[in-house]
Structures are given as structure tokens and as C-alpha cells.
N, CA, C and O of each residue as an XYZ file, in Angstrom:
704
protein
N     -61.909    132.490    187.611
C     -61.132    131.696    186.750
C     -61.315    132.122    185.292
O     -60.473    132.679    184.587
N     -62.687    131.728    184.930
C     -62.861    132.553    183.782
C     -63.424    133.758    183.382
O     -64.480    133.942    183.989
N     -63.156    134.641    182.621
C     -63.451    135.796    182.585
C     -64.142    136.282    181.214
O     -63.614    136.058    180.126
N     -65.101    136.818    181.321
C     -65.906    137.092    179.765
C     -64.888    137.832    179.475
O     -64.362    137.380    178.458
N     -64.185    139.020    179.980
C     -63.907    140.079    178.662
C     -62.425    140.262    178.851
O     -61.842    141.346    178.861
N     -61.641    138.523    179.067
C     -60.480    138.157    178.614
C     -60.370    138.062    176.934
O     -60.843    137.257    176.132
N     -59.711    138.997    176.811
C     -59.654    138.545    174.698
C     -59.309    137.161    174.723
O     -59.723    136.368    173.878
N     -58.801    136.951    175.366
C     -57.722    135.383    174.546
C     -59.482    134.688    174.790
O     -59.917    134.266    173.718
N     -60.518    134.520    176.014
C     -61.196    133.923    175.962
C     -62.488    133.974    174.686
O     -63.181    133.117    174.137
N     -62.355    135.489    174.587
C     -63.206    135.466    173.006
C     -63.145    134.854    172.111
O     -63.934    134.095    171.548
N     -61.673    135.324    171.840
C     -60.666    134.789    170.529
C     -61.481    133.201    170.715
O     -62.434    132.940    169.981
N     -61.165    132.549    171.400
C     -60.689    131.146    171.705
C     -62.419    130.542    171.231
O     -62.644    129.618    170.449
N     -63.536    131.442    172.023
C     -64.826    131.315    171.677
C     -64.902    131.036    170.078
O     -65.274    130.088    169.387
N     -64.415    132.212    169.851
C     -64.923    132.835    168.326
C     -64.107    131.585    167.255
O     -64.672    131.116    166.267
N     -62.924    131.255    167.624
C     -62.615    130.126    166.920
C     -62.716    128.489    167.251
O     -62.052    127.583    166.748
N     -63.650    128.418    168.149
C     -64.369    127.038    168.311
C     -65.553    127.006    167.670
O     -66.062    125.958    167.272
N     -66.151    128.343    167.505
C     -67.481    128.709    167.063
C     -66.757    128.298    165.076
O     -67.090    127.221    164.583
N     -66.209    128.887    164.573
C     -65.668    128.569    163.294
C     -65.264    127.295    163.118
O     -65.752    126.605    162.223
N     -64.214    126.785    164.050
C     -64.230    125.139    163.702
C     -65.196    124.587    163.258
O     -65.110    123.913    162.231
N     -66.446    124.756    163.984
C     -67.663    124.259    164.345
C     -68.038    123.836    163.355
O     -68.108    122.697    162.895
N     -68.492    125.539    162.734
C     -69.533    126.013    161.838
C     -68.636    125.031    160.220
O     -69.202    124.612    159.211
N     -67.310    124.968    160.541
C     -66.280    124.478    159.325
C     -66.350    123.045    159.234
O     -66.042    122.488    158.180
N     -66.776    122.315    160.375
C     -66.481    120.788    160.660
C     -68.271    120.715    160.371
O     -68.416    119.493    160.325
N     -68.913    120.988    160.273
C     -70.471    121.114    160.430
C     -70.217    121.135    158.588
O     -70.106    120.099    157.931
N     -70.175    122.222    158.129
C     -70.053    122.016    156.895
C     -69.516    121.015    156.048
O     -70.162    120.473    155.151
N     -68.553    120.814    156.277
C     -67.745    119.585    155.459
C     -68.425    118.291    155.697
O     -68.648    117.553    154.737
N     -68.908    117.823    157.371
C     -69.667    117.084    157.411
C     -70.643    116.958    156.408
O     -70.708    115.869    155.838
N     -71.638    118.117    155.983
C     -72.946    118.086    155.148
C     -72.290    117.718    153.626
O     -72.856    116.852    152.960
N     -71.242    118.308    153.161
C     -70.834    118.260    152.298
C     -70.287    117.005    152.110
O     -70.008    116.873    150.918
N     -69.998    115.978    152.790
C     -69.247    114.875    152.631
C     -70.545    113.703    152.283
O     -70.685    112.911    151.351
N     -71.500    114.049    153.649
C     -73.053    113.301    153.198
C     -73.988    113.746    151.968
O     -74.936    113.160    151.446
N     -73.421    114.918    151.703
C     -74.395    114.560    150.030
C     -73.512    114.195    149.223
O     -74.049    113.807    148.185
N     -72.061    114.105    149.179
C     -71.360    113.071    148.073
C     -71.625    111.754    148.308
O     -71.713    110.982    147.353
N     -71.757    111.403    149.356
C     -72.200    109.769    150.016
C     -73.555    109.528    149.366
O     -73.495    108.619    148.538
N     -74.808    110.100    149.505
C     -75.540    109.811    149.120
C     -75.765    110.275    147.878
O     -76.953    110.195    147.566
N     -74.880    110.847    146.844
C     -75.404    111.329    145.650
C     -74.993    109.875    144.680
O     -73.990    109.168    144.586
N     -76.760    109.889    143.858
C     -76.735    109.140    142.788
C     -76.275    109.860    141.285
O     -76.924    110.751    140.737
N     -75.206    109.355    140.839
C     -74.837    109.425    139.666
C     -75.934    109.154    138.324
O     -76.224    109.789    137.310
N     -76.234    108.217    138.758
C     -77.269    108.017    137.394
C     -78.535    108.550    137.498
O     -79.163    108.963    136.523
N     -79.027    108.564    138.877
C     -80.024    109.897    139.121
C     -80.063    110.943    138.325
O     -80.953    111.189    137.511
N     -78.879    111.724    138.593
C     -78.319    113.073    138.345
C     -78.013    113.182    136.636
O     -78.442    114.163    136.028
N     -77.377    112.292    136.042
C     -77.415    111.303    134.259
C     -78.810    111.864    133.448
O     -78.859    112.666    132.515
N     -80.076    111.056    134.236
C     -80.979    111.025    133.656
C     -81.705    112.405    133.736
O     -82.398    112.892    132.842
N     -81.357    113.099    135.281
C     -81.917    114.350    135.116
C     -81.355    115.538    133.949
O     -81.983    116.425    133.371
N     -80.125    115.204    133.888
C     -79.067    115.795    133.132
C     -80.180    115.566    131.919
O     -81.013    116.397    131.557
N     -80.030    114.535    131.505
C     -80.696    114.105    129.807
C     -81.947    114.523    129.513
O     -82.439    114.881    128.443
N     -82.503    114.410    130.859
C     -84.488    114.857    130.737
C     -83.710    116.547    130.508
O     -83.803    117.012    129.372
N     -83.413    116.891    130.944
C     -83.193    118.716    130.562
C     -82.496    118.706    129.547
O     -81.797    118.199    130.425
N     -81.739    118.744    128.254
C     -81.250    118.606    127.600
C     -82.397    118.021    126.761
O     -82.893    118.839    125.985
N     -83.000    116.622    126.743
C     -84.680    116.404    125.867
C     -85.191    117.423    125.943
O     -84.986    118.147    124.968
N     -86.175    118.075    127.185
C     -86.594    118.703    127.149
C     -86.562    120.230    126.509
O     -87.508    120.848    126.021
N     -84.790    120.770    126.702
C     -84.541    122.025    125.677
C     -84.457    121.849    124.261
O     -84.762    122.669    123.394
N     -83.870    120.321    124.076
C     -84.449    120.372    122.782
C     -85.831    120.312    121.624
O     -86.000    120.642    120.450
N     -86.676    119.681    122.733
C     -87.927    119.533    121.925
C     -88.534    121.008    121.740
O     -89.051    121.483    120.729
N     -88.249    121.822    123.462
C     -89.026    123.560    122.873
C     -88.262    124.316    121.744
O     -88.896    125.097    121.034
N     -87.220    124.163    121.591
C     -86.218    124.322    120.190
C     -87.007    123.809    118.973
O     -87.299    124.372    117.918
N     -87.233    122.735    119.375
C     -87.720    121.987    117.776
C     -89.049    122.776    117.805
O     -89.382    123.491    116.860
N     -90.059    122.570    119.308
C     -91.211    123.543    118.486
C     -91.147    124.762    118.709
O     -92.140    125.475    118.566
N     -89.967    125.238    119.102
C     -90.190    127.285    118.208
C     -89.922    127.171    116.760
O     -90.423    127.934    115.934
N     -89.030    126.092    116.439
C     -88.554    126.041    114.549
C     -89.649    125.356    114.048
O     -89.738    125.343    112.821
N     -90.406    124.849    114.612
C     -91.615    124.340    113.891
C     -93.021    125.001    113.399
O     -93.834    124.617    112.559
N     -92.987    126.384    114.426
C     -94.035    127.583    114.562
C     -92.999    128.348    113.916
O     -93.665    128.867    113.021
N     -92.028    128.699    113.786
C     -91.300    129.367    112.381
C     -91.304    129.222    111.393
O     -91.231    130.113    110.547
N     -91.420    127.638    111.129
C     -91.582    127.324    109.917
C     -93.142    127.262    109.038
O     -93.484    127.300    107.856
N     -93.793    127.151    110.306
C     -95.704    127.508    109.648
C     -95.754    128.930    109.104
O     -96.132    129.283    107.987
N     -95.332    129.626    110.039
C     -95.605    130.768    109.835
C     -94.836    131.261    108.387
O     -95.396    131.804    107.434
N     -93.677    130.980    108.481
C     -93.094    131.172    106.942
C     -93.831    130.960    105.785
O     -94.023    131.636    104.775
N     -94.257    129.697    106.220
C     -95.448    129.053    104.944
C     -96.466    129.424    104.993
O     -97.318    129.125    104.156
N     -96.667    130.167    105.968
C     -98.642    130.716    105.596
C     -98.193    131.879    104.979
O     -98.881    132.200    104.010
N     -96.731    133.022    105.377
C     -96.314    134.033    104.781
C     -96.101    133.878    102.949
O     -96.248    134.768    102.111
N     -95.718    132.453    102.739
C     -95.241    132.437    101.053
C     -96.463    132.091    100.738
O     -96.712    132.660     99.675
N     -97.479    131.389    101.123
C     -98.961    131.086    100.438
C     -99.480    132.521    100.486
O    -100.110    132.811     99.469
N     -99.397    133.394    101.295
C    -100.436    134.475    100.996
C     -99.328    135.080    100.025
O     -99.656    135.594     98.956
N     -98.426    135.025    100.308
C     -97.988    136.162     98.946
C     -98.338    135.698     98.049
O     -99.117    136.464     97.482
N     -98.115    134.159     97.163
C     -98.319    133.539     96.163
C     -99.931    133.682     95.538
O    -100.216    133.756     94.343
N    -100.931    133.702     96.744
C    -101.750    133.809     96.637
C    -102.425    135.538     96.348
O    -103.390    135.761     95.618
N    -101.881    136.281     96.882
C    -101.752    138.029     96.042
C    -101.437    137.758     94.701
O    -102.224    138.098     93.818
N    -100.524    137.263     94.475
C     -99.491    137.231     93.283
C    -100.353    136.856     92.120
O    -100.437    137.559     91.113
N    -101.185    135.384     92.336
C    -101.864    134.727     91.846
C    -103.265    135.752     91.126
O    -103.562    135.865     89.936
N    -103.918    136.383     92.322
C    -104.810    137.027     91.904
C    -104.539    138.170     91.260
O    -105.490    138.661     90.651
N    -103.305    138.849     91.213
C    -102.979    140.133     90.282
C    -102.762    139.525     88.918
O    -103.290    139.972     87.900
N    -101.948    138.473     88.953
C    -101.581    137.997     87.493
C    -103.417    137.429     87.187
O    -103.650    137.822     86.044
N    -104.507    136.819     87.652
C    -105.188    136.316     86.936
C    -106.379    137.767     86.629
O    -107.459    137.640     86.053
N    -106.010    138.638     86.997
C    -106.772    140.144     87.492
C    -106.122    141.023     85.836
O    -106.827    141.786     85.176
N    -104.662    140.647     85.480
C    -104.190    141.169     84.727
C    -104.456    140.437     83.249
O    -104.333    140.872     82.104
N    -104.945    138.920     83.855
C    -105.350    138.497     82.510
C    -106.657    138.349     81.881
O    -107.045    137.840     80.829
N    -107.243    138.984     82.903
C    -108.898    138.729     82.590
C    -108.768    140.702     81.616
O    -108.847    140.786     80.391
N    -108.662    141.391     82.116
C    -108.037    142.713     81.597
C    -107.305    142.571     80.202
O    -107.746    143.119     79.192
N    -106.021    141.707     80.213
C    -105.563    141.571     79.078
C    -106.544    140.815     78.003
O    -106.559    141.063     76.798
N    -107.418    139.774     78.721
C    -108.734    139.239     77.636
C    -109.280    140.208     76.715
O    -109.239    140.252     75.485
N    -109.909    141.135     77.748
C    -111.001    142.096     77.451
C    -109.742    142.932     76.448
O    -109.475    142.574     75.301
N    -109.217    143.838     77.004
C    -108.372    144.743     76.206
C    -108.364    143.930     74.577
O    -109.123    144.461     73.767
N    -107.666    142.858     74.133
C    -107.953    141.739     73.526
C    -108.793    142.056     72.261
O    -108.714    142.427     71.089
N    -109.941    141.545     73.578
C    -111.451    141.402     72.298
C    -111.550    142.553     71.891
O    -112.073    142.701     70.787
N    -111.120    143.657     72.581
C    -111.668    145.069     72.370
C    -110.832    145.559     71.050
O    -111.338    146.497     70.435
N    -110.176    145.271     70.783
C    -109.267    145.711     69.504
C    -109.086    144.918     69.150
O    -107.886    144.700     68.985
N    -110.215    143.643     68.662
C    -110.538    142.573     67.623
C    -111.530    143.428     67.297
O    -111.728    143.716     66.116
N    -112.305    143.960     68.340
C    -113.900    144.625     67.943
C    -113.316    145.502     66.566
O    -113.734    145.353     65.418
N    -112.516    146.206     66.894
C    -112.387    147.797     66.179
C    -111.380    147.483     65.271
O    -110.968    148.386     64.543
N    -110.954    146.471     65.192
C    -110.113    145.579     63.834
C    -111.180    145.535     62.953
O    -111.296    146.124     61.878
N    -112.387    144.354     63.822
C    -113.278    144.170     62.486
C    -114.147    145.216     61.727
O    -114.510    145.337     60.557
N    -114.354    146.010     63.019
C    -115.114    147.532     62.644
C    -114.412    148.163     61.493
O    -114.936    148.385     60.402
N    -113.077    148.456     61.854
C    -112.522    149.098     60.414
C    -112.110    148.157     59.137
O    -111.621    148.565     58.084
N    -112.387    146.951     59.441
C    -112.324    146.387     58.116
C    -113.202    146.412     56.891
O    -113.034    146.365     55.673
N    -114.513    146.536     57.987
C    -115.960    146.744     58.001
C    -116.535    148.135     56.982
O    -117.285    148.406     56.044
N    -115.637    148.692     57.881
C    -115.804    150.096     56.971
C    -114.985    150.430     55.790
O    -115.362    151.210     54.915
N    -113.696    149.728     55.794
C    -113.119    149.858     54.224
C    -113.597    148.763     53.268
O    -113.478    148.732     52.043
N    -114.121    147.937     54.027
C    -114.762    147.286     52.502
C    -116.331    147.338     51.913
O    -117.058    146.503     51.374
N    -116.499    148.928     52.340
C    -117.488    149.005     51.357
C    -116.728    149.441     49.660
O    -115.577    149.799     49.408
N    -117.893    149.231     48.749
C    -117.850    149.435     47.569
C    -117.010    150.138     46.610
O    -117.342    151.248     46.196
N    -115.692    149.421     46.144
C    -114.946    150.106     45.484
C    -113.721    150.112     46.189
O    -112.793    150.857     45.872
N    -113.663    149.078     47.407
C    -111.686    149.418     48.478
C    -112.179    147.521     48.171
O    -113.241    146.953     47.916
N    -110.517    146.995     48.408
C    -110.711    145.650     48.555
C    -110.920    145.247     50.471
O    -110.676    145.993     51.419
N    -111.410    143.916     50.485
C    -111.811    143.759     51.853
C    -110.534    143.061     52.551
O    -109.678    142.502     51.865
N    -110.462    143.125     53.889
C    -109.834    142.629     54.516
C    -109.702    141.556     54.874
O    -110.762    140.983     55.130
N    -108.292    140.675     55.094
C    -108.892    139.412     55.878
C    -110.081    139.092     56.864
O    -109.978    139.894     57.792
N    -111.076    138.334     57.044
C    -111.631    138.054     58.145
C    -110.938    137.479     59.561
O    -110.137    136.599     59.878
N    -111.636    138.387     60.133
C    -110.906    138.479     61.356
C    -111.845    137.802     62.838
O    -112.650    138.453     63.504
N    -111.490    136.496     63.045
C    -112.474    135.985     64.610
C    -112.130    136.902     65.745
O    -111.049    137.427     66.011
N    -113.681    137.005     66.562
C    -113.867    137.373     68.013
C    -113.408    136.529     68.643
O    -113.763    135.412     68.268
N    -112.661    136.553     69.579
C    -111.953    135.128     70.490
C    -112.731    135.384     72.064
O    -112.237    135.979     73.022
N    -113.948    134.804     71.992
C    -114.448    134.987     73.223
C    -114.152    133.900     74.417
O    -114.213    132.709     74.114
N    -113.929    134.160     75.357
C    -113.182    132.858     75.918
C    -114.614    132.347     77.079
O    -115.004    132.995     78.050
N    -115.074    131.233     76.662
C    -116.521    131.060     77.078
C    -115.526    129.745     77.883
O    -115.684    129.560     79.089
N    -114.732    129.072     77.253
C    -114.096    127.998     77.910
C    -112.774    127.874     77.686
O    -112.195    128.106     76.625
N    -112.160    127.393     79.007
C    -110.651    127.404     79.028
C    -110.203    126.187     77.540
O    -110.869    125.213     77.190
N    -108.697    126.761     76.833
C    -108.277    125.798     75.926
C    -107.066    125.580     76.477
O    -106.380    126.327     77.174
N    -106.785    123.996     75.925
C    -105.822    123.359     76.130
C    -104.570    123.914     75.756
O    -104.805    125.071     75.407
N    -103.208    123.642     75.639
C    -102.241    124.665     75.219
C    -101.984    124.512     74.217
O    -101.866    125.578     73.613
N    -101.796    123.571     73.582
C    -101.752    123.469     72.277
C    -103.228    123.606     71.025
O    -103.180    123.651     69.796
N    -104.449    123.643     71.971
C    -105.774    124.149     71.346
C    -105.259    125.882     71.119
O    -105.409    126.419     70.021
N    -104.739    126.519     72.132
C    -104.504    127.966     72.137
C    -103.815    128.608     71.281
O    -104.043    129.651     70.668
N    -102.504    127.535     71.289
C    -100.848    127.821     69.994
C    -101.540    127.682     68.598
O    -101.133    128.368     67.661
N    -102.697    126.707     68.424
C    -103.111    126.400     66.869
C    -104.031    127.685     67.150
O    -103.367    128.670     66.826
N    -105.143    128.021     67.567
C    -105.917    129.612     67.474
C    -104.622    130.247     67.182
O    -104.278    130.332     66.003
N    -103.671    130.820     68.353
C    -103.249    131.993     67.819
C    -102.194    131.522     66.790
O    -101.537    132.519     66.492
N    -101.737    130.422     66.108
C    -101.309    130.846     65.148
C    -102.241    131.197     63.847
O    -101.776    131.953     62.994
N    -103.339    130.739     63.719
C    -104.355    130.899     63.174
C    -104.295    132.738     62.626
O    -103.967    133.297     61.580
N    -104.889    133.287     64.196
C    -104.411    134.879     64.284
C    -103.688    135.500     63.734
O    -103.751    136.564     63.118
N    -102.801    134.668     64.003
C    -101.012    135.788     63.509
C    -101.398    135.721     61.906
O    -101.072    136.693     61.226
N    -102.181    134.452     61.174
C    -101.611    134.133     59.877
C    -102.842    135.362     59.371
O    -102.520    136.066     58.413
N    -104.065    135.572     59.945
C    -104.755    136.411     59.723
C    -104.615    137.340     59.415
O    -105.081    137.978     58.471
N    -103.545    137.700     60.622
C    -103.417    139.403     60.930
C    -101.987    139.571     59.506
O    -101.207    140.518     59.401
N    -102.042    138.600     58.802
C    -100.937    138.850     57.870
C     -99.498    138.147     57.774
O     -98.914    137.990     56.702
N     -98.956    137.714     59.108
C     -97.926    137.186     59.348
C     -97.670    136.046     58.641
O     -98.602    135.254     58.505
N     -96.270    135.713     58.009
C     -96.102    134.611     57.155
C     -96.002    132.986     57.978
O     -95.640    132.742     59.130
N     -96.293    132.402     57.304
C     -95.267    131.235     58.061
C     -94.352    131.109     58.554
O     -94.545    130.499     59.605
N     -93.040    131.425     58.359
C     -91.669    131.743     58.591
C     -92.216    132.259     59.957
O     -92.411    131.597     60.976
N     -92.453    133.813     59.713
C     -92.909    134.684     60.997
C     -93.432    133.855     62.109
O     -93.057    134.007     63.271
N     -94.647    132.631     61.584
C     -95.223    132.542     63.068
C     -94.698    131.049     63.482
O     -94.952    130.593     64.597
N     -93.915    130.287     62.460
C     -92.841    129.428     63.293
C     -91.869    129.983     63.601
O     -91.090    129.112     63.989
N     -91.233    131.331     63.696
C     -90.056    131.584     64.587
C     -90.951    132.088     65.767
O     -90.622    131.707     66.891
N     -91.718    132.658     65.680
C     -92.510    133.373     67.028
C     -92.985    131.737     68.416
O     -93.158    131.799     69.633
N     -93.028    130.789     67.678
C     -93.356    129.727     68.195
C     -92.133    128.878     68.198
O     -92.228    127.767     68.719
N     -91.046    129.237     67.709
C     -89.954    128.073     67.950
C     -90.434    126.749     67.543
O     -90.306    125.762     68.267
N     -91.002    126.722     66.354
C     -91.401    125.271     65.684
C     -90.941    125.283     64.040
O     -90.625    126.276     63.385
N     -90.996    124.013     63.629
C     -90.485    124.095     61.871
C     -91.667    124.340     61.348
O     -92.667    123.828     61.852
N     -91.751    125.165     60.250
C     -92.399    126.233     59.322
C     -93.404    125.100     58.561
O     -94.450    125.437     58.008
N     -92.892    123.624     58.623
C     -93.914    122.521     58.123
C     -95.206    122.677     59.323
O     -96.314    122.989     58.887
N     -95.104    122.542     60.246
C     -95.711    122.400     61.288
C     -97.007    123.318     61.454
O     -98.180    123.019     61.678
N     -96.371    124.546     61.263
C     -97.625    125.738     60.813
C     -97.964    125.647     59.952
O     -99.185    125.518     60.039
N     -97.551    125.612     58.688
C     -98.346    125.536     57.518
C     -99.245    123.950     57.774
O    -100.273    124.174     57.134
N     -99.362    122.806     58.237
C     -99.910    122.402     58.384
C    -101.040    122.410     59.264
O    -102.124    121.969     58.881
N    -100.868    122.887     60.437
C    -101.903    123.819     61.298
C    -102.834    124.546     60.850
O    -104.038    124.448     61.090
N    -102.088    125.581     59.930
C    -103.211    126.168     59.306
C    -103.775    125.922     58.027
O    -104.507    126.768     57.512
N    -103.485    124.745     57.407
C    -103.816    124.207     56.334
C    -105.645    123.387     56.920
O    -106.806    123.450     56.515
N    -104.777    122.579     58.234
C    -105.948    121.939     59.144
C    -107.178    122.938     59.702
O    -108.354    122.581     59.780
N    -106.746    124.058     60.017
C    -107.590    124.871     61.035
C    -108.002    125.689     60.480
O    -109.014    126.111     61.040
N    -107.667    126.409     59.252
C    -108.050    127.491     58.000
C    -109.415    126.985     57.388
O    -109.447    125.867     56.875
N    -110.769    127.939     57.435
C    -111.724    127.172     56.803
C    -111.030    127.698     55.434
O    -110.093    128.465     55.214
N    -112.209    126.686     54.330
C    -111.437    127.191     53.005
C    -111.860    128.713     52.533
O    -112.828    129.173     53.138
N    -111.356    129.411     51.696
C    -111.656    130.797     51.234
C    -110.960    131.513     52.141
O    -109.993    131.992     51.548
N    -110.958    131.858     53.374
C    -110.025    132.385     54.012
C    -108.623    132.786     53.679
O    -107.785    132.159     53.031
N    -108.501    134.465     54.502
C    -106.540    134.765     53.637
C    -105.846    133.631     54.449
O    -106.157    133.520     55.635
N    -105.057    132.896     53.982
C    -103.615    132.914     54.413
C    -102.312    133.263     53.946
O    -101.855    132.894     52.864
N    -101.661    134.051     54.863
C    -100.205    134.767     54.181
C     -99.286    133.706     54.163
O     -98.146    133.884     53.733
């Protein structure tokens, strides 16, 4: 009656076997829409979405340290060349106050007139900024510079210095 190696009976196999495997599927597929939770699936949704955002926030947060330890050390190079350049600019400074007073030293022996006196500015302690502006205008008026001269060099009225150095000038001293 029946015969294995009737085609039509293969055929007929082979597409009960596919129904099958097709009605089997859709079945599975129909029971996980039945049992799928929506708000389950919501919250998992949201926990992943939290979750990519917080490793976001801390890679920009380890970007942003690192940036800032990058601008402190530069600032901090920066810092020590400029205070490297001013301890240098000190010295350089005193050093041609030295050899100011030295040659003043030496033209006023006997028979040349003498020079203004001229201060060593040793910096034993930090001055305030306006302790510093009254010294060096002091300086400038030393080194010859008029009034005029060392209120435009200072962007102040010409009363202002001459009173400065009226205050800060011992007496006998040049002032120009």
C-alpha cells in the first residue's frame, strides 16, 4: 500500500514535517507574546539606558581629572620658570646696583662731583605692592628720572610721586 520510494509519499512526508516544524514555531512564538511583560521589559529597557549613561558620565569624569591634573602641572612648570626667572632677574638686579655704586665710587674721588646715592635692594622680605611702587619710584628718582617720567611710567598724577618721594626721600638726598 505504502511505499517508501513513492515521491508523492516523500513529498507528502517532507511537507507534514514543515507544517510541523511551522505550527511548532508560531505556537512558541505566540506563548512568549502571551507571557511577555511589558513593564518588565520598560524597566529593563531603562536599567540599560541608566546604566550606559552613568559609564558615560564616568569616562567624562576621568577626562575631566585628567585634564586638570594636565593644566595644574603645566601651571605648575610655568609657575616655577617664571619664579626661577625672577629670582635671576633679582640677582642680575643687585648685580648692576653693585657696579652702579662701584663706579660712582670711583668717580667721586677728589676733584669729579659725586653721584646720587644709590640703595642695594636686597630682598630679605617679600613687599607689599604698593611698599614696592614707592621703592622703585624712589629708584627711578635716583637713577635721575623726573617726576613727570616716573608718574607716566606708573600711570599716576605727578602730585602723587612727588609726594612719595617727598615722604620716602631721606633729607640731603638727589631728587630730580
Amino acid at each position: 500500500m505504502f511505499q517508501l520510494s513513492d515521491t508523492n509519499t516523500v513529498l507528502t512526508g517532507v511537507l507534514l514535517l514543515t507544517v510541523a516544524w511551522a505550527l511548532r514555531k508560531n505556537f512558541r512564538y505566540q506563548q512568549q507574546v502571551r507571557n511577555r511583560n511589558p513593564l518588565d521589559e520598560a524597566q529593563q529597557e531603562l536599567s540599560s539606558l541608566e546604566q550606559n549613561q552613568f559609564n558615560r558620565l564616568n569616562q567624562l569624569e576621568i577626562k575631566l581629572y585628567e585634564y586638570g591634573r594636565e593644566i595644574e602641572s603645566r601651571s605648575d612648570d610655568r609657575l616655577r620658570v617664571l619664579d626661577e626667572l625672577l629670582r635671576e632677574a633679582d640677582q642680575e638686579i643687585n648685580r648692576l646696583r653693585q657696579q652702579l655704586a662701584l663706579t660712582q665710587q670711583k668717580q667721586s674721588e677728589p676733584g669729579q662731583e659725586a653721584g646720587p646715592d644709590v640703595l642695594i635692594y636686597e630682598k630679605s622680605q617679600p613687599l607689599s605692592a604698593t611698599a614696592e611702587k614707592r621703592l622703585m619710584m624712589v629708584y627711578l628718582s635716583q637713577a635721575g628720572f623726573s617726576a613727570q617720567e616716573i608718574s607716566n611710567c606708573f600711570q599716576c598724577k605727578r602730585e602723587e610721586v612727588e609726594r612719595v618721594l617727598a615722604e620716602d626721600c631721606p633729607p640731603g638726598s638727589e631728587i630730580a
